[in-house]
C-alpha positions in Angstrom: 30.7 -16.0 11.0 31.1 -13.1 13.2 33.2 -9.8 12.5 34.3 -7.9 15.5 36.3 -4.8 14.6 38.1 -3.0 17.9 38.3 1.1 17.8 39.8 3.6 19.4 40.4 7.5 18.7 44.0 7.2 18.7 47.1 5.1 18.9 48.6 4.2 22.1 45.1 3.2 24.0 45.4 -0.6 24.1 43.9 -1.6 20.7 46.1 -3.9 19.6 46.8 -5.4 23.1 43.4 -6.0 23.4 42.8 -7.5 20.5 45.6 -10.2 19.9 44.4 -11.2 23.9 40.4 -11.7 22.6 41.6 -13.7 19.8 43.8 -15.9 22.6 40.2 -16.2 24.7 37.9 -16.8 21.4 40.3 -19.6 20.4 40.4 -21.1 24.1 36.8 -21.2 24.1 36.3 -22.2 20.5 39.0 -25.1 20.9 36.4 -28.0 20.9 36.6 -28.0 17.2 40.3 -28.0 16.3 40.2 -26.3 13.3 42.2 -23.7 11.5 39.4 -21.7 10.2 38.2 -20.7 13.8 39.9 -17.3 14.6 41.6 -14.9 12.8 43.1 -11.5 14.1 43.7 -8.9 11.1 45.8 -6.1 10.9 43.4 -3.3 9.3 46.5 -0.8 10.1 47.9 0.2 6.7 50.0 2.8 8.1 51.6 1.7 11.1 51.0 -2.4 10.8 52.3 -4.4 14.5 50.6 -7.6 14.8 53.0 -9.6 12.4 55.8 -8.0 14.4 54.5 -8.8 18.2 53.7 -12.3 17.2 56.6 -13.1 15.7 54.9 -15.1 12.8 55.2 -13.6 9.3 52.8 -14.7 6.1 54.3 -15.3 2.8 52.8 -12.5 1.7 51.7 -9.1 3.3 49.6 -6.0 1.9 52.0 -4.7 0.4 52.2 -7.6 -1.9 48.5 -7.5 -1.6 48.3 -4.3 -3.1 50.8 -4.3 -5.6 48.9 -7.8 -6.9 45.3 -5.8 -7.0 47.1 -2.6 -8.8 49.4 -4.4 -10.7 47.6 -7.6 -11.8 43.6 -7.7 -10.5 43.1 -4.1 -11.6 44.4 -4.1 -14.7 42.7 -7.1 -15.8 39.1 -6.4 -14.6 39.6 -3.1 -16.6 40.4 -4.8 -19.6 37.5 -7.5 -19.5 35.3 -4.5 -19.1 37.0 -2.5 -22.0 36.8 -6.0 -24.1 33.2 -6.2 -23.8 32.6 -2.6 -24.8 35.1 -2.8 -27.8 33.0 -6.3 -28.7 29.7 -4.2 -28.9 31.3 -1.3 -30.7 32.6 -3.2 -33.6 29.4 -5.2 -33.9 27.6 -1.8 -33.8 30.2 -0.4 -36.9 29.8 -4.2 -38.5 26.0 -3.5 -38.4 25.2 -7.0 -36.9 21.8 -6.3 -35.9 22.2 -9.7 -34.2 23.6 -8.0 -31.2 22.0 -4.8 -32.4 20.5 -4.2 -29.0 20.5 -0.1 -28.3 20.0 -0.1 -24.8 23.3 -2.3 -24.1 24.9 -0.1 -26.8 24.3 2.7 -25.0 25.2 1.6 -21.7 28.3 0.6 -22.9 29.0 4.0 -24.6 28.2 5.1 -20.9 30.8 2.8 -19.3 33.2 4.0 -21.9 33.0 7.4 -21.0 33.0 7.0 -17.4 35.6 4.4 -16.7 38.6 5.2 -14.4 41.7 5.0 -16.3 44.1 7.2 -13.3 45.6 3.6 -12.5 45.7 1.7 -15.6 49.1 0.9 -16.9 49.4 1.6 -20.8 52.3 0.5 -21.4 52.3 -2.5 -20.2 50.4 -3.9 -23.1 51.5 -4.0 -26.5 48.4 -2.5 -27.4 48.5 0.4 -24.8 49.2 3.0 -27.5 45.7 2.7 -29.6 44.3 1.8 -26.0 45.3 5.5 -24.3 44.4 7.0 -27.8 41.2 5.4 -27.3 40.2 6.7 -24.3 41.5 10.5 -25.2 38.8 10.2 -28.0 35.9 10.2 -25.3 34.9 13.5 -25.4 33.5 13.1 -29.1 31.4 9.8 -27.9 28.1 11.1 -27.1 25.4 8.8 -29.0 25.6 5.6 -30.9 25.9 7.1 -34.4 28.9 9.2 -33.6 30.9 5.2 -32.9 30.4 5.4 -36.8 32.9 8.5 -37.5 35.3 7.9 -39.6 37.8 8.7 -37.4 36.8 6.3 -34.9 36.3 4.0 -36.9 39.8 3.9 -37.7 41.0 3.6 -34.0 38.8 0.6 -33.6 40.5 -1.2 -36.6 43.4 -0.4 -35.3 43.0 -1.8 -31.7 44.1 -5.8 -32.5 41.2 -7.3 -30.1 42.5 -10.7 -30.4 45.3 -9.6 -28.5 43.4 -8.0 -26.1 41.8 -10.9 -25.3 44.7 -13.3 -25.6 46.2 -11.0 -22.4 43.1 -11.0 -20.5 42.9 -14.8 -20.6 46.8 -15.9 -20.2 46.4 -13.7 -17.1 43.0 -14.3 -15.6 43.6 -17.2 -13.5 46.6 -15.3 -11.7 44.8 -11.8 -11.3 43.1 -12.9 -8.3 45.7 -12.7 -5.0 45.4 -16.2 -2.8 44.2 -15.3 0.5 46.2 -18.7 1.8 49.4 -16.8 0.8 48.3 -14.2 3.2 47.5 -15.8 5.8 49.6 -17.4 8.8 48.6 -19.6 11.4 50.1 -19.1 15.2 50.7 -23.1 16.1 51.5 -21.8 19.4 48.0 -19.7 20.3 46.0 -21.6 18.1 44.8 -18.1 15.5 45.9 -17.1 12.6 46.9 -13.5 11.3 46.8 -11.5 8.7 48.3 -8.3 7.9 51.0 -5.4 7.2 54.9 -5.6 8.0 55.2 -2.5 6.8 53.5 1.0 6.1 51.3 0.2 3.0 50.6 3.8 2.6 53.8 5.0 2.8 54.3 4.4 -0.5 52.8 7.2 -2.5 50.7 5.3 -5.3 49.4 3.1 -2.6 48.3 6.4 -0.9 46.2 7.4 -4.4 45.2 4.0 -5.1 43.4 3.8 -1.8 41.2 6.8 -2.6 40.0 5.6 -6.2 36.6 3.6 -5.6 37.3 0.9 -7.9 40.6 -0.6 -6.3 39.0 0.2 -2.5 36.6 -1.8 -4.0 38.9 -4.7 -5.2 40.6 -4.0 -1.8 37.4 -4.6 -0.1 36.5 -7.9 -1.7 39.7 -9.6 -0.1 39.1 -8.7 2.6 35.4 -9.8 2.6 36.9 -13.4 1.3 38.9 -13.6 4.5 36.1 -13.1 6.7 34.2 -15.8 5.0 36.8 -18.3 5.7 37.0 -18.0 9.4 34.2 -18.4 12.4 35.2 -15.4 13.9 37.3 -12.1 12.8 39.0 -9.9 15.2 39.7 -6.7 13.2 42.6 -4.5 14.9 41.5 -1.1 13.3 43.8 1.9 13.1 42.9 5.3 14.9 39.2 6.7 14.4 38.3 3.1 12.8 39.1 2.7 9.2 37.5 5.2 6.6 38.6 3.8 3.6 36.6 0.6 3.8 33.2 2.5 5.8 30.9 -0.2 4.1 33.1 -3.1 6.1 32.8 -1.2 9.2 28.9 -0.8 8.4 28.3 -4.4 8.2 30.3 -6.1 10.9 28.8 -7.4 14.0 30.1 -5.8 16.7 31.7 -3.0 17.6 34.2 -2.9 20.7 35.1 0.6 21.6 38.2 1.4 23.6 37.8 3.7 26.3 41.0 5.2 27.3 40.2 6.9 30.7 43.6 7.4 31.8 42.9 11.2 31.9 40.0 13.2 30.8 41.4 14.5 27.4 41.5 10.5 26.8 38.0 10.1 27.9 36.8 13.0 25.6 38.6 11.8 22.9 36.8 8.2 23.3 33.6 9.6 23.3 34.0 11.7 20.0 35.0 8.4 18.7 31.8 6.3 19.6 29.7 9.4 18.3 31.9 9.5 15.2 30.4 6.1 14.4 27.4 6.3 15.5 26.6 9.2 13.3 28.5 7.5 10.5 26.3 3.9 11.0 23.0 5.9 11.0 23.4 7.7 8.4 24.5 4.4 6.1 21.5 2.4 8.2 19.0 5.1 6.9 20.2 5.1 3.0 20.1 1.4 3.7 16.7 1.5 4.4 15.6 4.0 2.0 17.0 2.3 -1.0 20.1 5.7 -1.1 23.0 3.7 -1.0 25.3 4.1 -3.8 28.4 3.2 -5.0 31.3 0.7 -3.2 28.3 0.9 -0.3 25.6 -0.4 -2.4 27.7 -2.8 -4.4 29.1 -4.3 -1.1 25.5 -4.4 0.4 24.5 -5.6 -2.2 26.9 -9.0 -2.4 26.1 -9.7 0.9 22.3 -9.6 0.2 22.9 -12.1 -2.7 25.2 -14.4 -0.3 22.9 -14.3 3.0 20.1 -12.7 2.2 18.1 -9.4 2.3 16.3 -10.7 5.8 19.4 -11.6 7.0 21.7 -8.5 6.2 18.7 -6.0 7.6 18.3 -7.9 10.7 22.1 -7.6 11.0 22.6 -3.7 10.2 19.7 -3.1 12.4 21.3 -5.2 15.8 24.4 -4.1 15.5 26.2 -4.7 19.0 28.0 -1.6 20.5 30.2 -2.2 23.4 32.8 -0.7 25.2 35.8 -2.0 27.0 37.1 0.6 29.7 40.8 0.6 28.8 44.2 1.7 31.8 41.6 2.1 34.5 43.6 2.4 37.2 40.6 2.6 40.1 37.1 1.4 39.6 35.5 4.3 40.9 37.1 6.0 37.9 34.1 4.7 35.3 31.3 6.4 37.2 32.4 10.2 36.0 33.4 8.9 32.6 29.7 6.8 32.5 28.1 10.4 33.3 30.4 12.4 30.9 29.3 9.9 28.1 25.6 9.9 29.2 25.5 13.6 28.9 26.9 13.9 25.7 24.4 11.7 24.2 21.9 14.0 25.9 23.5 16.7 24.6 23.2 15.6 20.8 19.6 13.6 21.5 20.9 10.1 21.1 20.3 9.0 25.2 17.2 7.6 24.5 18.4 5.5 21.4 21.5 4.1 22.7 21.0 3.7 26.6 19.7 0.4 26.2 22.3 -0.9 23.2 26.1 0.3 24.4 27.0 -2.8 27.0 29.9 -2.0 29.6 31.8 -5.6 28.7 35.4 -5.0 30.0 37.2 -3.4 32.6 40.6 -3.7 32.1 43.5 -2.4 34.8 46.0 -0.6 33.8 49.1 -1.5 35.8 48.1 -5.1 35.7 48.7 -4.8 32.0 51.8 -2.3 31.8 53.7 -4.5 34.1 52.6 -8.0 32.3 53.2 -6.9 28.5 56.6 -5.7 29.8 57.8 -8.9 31.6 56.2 -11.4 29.2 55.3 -10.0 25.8 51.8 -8.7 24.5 49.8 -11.9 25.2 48.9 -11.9 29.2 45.9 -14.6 28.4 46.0 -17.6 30.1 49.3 -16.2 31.9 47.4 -13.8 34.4 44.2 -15.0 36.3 42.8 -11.8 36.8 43.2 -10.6 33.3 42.5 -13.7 31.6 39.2 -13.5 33.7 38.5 -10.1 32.1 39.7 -10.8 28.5 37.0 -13.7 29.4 34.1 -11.8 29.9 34.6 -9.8 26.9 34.9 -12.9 24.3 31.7 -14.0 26.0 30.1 -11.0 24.9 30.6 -12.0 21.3 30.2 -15.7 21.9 26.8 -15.8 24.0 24.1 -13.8 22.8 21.8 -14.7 25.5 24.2 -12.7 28.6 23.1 -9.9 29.4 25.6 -7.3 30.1 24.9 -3.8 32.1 23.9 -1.0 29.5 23.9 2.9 30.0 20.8 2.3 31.2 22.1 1.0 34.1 23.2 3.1 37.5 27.6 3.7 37.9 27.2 1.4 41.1 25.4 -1.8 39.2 28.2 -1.4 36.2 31.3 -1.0 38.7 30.2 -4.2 40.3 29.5 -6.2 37.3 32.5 -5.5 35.6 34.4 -5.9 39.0 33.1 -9.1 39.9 34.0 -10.5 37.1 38.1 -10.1 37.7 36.9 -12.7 40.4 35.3 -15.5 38.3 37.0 -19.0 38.4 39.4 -19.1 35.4 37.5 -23.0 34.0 34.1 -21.0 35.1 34.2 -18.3 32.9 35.6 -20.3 30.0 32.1 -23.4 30.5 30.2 -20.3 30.5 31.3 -19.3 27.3 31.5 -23.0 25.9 27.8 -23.2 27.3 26.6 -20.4 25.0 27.5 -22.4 21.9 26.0 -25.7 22.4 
């Protein structure tokens, strides 16, 4: 499985073109195997979602069903499992059954109790809500085992009918869970699926809270996690700046392929803050990584991927992340060289040269008025329909394919990267696609 998110610093720079064309040269190349589960290209955009749209191919389901499933259904059940288990230990404790008389687990739960989220949870949904709200406005009072045995709380637990409680958690328990199929569509015609928005998820207010509370991100952050697993290879179609709200995601995908927008020079500055955005941001979660300082949705997330692949695995992983960038509406060659040097000096600037000179590849070089005039005479997907570009698009899905090509670095002089990338535009079309076959046999 390999995740490759595409970033830019703002709308408008060729993200999304770029994207559904990569997926179009992955599948090409991948196409030996005729499977389903090869490529998918997801929609991270909760704001401004386009994919669906473009393509023409709509899922049964989109995130905003997703998300009203995880607040209205997943949510509320994992919080009542957790409050079940706590109520289960408090009774005992009242009941004195020393059999489960065990005061570090009573304590813990106490803990829970009095730390547990509750901004999301629907009351009154449940017959039971009532004593439920009135339990929770009694935390302030819950400090030590002993003080469970008050009177007064005493009589809240009685009055808290824990059969039903668990009769709700288990009619509903195999439904809390969304179905990733539902949300999934396959293309027939290009031979990918996609997944994502048809329309703005966070336009909805309560979508726009839920998305800041760690515990649904991190419900949020789990689906997504199972789509990746079902497919050989993830294109993630990131909004503006990369995508904040699930930073442990970003932290443990493969590669990252920046978009460098150097239609102008504000573009090119604004490209450059973003690679340094994330580079700051991935060395600061590699170091807590490595320190043992992760905490919360990043530990927890690190953490399940230790237990699926392997600590070995994930540190090798973190530690070789691929950085590359794609030069974006270029619309002369010679235009790289001054936004190379502008890029090198910046690094300089903030000491980071020496660390990334060898490990940011120049993969793509991609013309702007070849692409203005082909996405306007026959729609986004110009793979396979332009020799040129489909070359290009080429060279780039080789990048993730083939580990062992070596691609020009920062290390390398403006002249060496101008002609590599240029040459490329004159590869055979069947050449460049062996190439990439070659790499996976």
């Amino acid at each position: 499985m390999a995740i490759i998110s595409i970033i830019g610093h703002k709308g408008g720079v060729g993200k999304t073109t770029l994207s559904i064309n990569i997926a179009a040269a992955l599948t090409q190349a991948l196409n030996q195997k005729q499977s389903n589960n090869q490529v998918c290209l997801f929609d991270l955009d909760l704001r401004l979602p386009t994919i669906t749209g473009i393509l023409n191919s709509h899922p049964k389901k989109t995130f905003f069903d997703l998300f009203e499933t995880l607040a209205n259904q997943t949510y509320q059940i994992d919080l009542l499992q957790t409050l079940y288990s706590i109520l289960i230990r408090f009774k005992r404790h009242v009941n004195g059954d020393t059999t489960f008389d065990d005061r570090p687990q009573l304590q813990k739960s106490i803990a829970v109790y009095k730390n547990m989220n509750i901004e999301l949870f629907n009351f009154s949904q449940y017959e039971f809500g009532n004593q439920l709200h009135e339990l929770f406005l009694n935390r302030g009072v819950i400090h030590r085992p002993s003080d469970i045995k008050k009177k007064a709380f005493n009589d809240l637990l009685n009055r808290i009918d824990i059969d039903s409680v668990k009769k709700v958690m288990r009619n509903n328990e195999e439904n809390a869970r969304p179905e990733i199929n539902e949300y999934i569509s396959y293309i027939e015609e290009y031979g990918f699926s996609i997944l994502g928005g048809e329309v703005p998820i966070l336009g909805k207010k309560s979508h726009r809270n839920r998305i800041n509370e760690p515990e649904f991100l991190a419900l949020f952050l789990e689906f997504i996690h199972g789509v990746c697993e079902k497919f050989d290879h993830v294109v993630l179609d990131t909004p503006a700046g990369g995508v904040n709200h699930v930073s442990s995601l970003m932290n443990t995908i493969d590669q990252v392929l920046f978009v460098f927008d150097i239609s102008n020079n504000i573009a090119v500055k604004g490209s450059i803050d973003a690679l340094h955005t994330f580079i700051d941001y991935y060395e600061d979660f590699y170091k807590n990584y490595t320190q043992g300082l992760l905490t919360g949705l990043d530990k927890s997330y690190v953490d399940k991927l230790i237990t699926e692949r392997g600590e070995k695995a994930v540190t090798q992983a973190l530690a070789n992340k691929k950085m590359s960038i794609i030069f974006n509406r270029c619309k002369k060659t010679k235009e790289i060289s001054p936004c190379l040097d502008q890029l090198r000096e910046y690094l300089e600037t903030l000491d980071q040269y020496e660390e990334y000179k060898d490990r940011i590849r120049l993969v793509g070089l991609m013309p702007d008025h070849k692409i203005i005039n082909i996405t306007n005479n026959r729609g986004t997907i110009f793979y396979g329909k332009d020799k040129t570009l489909s070359n290009r698009i080429n060279t780039i899905a080789r990048s993730i394919l083939n580990e062992d090509v070596v691609y020009p670095t920062l290390a390398y002089s403006n002249s060496e990267i101008q002609t590599y990338l240029e040459k490329q535009s004159h590869m055979g079309f069947s050449n460049t696609l062996n190439r990439i076959a070659s790499g996976l046999s």
